[in-house]
C-alpha positions as CSV (number, residue, x, y, z in Angstrom):
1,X,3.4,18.9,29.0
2,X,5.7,18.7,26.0
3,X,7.9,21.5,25.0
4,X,8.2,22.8,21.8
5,X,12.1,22.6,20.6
6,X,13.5,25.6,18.4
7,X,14.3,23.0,15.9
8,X,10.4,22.4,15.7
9,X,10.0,26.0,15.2
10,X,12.0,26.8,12.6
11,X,10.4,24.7,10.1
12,X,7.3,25.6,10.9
13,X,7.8,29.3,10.7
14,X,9.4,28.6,7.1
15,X,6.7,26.6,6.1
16,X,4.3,29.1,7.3
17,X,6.1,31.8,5.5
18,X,6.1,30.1,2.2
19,X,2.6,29.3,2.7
20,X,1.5,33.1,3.1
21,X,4.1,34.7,-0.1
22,X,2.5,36.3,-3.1
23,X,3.3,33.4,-5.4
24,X,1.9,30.4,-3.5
25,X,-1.8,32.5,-3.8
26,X,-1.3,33.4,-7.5
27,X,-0.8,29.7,-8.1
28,X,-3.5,28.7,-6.2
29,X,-5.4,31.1,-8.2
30,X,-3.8,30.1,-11.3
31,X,-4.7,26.1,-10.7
32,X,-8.2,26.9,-9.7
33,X,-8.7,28.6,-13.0
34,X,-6.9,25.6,-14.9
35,X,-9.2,23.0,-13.3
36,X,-12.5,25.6,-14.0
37,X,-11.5,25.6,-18.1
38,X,-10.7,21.9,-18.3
39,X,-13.7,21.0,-16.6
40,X,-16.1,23.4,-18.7
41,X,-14.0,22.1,-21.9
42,X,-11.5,19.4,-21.5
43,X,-10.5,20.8,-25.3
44,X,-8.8,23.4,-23.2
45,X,-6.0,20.9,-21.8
46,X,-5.6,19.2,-25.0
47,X,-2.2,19.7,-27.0
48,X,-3.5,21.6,-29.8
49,X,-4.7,24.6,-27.7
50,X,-1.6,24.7,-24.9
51,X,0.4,24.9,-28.5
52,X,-1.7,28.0,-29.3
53,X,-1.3,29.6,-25.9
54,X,2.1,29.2,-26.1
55,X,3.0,30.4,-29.0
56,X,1.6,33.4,-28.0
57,X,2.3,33.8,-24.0
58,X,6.3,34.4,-24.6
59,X,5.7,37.7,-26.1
60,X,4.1,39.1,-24.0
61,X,5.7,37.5,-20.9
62,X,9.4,38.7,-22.6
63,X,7.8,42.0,-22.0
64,X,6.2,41.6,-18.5
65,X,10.1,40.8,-17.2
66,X,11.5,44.0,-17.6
67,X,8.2,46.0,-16.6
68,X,8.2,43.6,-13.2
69,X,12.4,45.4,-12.6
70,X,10.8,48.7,-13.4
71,X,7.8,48.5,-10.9
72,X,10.3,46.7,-8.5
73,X,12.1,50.3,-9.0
74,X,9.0,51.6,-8.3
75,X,8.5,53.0,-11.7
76,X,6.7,51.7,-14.6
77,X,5.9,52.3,-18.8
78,X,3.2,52.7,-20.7
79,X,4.5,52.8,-24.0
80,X,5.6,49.8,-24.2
81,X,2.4,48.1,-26.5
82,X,3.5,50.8,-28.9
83,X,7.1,49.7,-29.1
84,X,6.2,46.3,-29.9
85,X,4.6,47.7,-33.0
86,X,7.2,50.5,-33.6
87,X,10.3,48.3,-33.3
88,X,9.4,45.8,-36.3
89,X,7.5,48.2,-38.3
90,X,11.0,50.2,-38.7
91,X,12.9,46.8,-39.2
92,X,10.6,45.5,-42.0
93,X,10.6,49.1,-44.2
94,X,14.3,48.6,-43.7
95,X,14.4,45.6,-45.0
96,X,11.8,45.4,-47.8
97,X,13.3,48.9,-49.6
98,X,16.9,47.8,-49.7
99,X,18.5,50.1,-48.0
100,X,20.1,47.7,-45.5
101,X,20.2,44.2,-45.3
102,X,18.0,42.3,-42.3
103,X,20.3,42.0,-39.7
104,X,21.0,45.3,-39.9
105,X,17.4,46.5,-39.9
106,X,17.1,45.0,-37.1
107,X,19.9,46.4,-35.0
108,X,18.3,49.5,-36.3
109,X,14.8,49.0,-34.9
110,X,16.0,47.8,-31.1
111,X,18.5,51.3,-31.4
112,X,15.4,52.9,-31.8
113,X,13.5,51.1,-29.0
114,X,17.1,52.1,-26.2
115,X,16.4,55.7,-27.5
116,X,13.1,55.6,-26.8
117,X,14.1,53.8,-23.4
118,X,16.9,56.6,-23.2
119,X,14.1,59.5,-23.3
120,X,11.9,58.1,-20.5
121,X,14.2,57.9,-18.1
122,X,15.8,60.8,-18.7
123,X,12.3,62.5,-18.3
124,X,11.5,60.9,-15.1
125,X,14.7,60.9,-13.3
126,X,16.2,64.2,-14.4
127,X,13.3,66.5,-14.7
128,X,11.5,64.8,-12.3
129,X,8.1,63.9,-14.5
130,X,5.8,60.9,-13.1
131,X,6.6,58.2,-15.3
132,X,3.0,57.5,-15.9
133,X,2.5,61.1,-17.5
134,X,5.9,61.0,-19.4
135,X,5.5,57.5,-20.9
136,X,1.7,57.8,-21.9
137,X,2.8,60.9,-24.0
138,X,5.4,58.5,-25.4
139,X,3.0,56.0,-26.3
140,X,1.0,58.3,-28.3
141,X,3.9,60.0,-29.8
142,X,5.4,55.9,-30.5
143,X,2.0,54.7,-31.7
144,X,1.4,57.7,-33.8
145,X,5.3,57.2,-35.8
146,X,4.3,53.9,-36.1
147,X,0.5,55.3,-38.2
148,X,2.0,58.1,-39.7
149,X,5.4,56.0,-41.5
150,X,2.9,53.2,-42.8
151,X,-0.3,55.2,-43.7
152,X,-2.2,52.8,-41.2
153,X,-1.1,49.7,-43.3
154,X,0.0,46.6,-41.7
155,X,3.3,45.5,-43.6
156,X,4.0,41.8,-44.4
157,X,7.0,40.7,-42.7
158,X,10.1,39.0,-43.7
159,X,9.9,35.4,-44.6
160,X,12.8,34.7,-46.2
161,X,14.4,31.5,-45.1
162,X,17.6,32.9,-42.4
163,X,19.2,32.8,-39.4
164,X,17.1,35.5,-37.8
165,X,13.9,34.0,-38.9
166,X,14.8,30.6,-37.4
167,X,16.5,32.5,-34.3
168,X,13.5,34.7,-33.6
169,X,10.1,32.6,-34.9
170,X,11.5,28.9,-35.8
171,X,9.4,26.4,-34.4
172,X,9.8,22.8,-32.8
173,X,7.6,19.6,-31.7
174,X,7.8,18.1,-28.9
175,X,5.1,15.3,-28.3
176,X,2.1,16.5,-29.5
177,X,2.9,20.0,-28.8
178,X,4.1,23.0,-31.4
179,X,6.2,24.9,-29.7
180,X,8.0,28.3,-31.2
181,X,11.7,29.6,-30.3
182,X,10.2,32.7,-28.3
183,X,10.0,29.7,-25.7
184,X,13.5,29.8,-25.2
185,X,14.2,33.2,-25.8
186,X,11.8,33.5,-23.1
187,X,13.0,30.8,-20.4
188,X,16.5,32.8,-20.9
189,X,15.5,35.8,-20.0
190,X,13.3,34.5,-17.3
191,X,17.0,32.9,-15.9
192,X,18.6,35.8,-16.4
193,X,15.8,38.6,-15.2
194,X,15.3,36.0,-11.7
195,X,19.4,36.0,-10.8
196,X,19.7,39.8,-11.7
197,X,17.0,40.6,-8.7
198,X,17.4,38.0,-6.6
199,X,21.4,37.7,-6.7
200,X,22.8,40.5,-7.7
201,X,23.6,44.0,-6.3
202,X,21.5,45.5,-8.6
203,X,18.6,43.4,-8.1
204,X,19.3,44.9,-4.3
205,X,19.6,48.4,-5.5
206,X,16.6,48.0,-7.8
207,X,14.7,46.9,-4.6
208,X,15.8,49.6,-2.5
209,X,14.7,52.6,-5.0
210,X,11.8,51.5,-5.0
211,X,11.4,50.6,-1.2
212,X,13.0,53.9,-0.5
213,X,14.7,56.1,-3.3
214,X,16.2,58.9,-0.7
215,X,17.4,56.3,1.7
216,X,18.9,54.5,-1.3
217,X,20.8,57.7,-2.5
218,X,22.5,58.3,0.5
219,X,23.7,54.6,0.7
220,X,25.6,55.6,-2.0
221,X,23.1,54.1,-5.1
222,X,23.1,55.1,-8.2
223,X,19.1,56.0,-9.0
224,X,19.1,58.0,-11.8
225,X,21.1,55.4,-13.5
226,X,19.3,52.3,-12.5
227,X,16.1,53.7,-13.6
228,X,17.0,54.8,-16.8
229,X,18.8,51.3,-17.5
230,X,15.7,49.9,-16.5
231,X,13.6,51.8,-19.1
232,X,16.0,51.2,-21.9
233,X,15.9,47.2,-20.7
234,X,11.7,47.4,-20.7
235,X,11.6,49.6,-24.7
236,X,14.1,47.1,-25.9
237,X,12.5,43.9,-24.7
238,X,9.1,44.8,-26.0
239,X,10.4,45.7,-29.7
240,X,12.3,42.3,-29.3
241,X,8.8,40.8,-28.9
242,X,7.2,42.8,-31.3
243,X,9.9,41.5,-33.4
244,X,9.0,37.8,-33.0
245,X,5.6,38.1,-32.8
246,X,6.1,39.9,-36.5
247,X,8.2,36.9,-37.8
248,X,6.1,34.0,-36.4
249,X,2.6,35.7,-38.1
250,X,4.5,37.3,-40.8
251,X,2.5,40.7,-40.2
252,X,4.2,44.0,-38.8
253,X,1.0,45.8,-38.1
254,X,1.1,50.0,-37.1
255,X,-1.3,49.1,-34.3
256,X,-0.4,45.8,-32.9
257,X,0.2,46.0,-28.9
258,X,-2.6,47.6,-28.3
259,X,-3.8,47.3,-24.7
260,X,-1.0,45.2,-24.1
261,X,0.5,48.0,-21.9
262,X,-2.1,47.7,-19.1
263,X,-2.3,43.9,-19.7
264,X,1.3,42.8,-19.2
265,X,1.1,45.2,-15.5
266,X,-1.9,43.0,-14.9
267,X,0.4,40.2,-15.2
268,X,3.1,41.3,-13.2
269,X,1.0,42.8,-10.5
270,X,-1.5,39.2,-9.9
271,X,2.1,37.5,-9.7
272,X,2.8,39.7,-6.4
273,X,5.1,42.5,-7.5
274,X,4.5,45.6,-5.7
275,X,2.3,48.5,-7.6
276,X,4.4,51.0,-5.5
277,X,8.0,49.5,-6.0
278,X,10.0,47.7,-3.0
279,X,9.1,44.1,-3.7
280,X,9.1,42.2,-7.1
281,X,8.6,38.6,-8.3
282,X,9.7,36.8,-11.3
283,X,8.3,33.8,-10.3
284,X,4.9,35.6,-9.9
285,X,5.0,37.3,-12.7
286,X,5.2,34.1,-15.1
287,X,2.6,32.6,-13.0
288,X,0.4,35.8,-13.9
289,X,1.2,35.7,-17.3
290,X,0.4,32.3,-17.5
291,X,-3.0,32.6,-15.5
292,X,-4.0,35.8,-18.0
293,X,-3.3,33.9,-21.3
294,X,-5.4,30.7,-19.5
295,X,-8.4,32.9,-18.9
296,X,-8.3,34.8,-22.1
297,X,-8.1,31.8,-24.0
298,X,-10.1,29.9,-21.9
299,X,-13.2,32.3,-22.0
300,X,-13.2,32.1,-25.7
301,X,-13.5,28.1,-25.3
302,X,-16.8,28.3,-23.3
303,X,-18.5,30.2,-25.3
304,X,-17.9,33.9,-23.6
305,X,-17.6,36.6,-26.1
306,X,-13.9,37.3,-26.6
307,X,-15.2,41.2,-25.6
308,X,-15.6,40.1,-21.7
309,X,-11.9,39.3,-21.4
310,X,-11.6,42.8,-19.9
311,X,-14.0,42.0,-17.0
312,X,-12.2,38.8,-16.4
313,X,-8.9,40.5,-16.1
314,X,-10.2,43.4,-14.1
315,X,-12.0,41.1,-11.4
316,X,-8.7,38.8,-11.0
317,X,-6.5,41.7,-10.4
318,X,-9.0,43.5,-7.6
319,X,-9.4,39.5,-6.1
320,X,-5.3,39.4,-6.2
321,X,-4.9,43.0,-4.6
322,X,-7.2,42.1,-2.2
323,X,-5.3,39.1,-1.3
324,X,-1.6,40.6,-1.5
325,X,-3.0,43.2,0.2
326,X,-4.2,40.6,3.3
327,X,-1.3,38.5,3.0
328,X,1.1,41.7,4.0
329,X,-1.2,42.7,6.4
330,X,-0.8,39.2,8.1
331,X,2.9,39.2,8.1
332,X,2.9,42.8,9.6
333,X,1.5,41.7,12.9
334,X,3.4,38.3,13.1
């Protein structure tokens, strides 16, 4: 009878382990979905529509990486659809009366998306408010600034030829693709947002609030602060996108970002962040935001109305929960 060596074990366990994480079943998910759209309509693989995805997906990915730090905290923030229509609706009246030049309109519309950051955390960690109560009052009080200062008007946005413009909404080719600078903005963030959680002592004290919060205090962390950090870090990185997605379609719109709060949790959860805090992934969550721009724009290929995008989303993320939910299961009794 042959004995099984510990060297034999090791990898197996490993393997085992990678086999059963969060990511490996959002990708599977995400590359049965793939093969389902190209297969109803190869159009959906072909270079023109990947360039329209994304151009799009960055923006609201840019967004998903600071809500997947504030679930990992175990909080997260509603208003942030209504920043990304706040943030470039201040920068473009700025701009467009006179009264500052564009660089400095747009320093002024990301100080206004930390102070907005500033009040939700200082509502949920010092007064002790769920966040979900304090920052749904913020998006309507956000989205209704944004109304009330344009009359309900969208404003066309800046496209005079300049440094921002090319820094925030230039665009590229590469092959047959058109590609836009959010790409890299995004793929920098994505570097940066990865080695903060998963190499740094505040991606382990971000971890530990939301495992534990109490625990985590008497270790000597610093909650309050972390959390409130993390809300001005989610408010400024969804005017920032607001802010591109204004330049690249030359429209600052009052009620742009609607919805986008509950889609870009969507994303983060499918990817295998934890709803309750404790656990995040970055490398999830751009698999999840990848898998929700595939299926919205793949529905619209086949012929689905664009209306049913809803039911689509709402039936991946039960199927993901349902599987996250197995998978942790699993590793609980090994």
């Amino acid at each position: 009878m042959s004995v099984v060596t510990e060297p034999d074990v090791l990898p197996r366990r490993r393997w085992r382990g990678i086999a059963a994480s969060p990511e490996v079943a959002s990708l599977i998910i995400l590359a049965i979905v793939l093969i389902g759209f190209s297969l109803a309509r190869p159009a959906f693989l072909s270079p023109l529509n990947i360039s329209n995805m994304m151009a799009f997906l960055p923006e609201l990915g840019i967004i998903a990486l600071g809500m997947t730090l504030l679930l990992t905290a175990g909080e997260f923030d509603l208003s942030v659809g209504a920043t990304f229509a706040l943030g470039p609706v201040i920068v473009m009246l700025l701009a467009q009366s006179g009264v500052v030049d564009i660089g400095t309109a747009l320093a002024i519309g990301l100080l206004v998306c930390i102070t907005i950051g500033i009040i939700n955390g200082l509502i949920v960690t010092k007064i002790g408010i769920s966040s979900f109560l304090v920052t749904l009052s913020m998006l309507m009080i956000v989205r209704g600034v944004a109304l009330y200062i344009t009359q309900g008007f969208p404003l066309k946005a800046w496209n005079e030829p300049g440094v921002f413009v090319t820094m925030l909404a230039g665009s590229f080719t590469l092959g047959g693709f058109r590609l836009y600078t959010s790409l890299w903005w995004f793929i920098g963030l994505t570097i940066l947002t990865a080695y903060i959680l998963n190499y740094s002592k505040l991606g382990n004290w971000i971890s530990a609030i939301g495992s534990n919060r109490n625990a985590a205090v008497a270790r000597g962390v610093p909650a309050d602060r972390v959390k409130i950090g993390l809300f001005i870090l989610t408010s400024v990185l969804a005017g920032l996108a607001g802010m591109i997605s204004a330049f690249r379609i030359s429209n600052a719109s009052p009620v742009a970002g609607t919805g986008y709060e509950l889609e870009v949790i969507a994303m983060v959860v499918v990817g295998g962040t934890a709803l309750t805090g404790g656990r995040g992934t970055v490398l999830g969550t751009i698999i999840g935001a990848f898998m929700l721009r595939a299926i919205r724009n793949g529905i619209v290929l086949i012929g689905v109305p664009g209306l049913a995008f809803n039911i689509f989303v709402g039936a991946i993320i039960l199927v993901m929960l349902i599987v996250h939910a197995t998978i942790q299961k699993g590793s609980g009794r090994r």
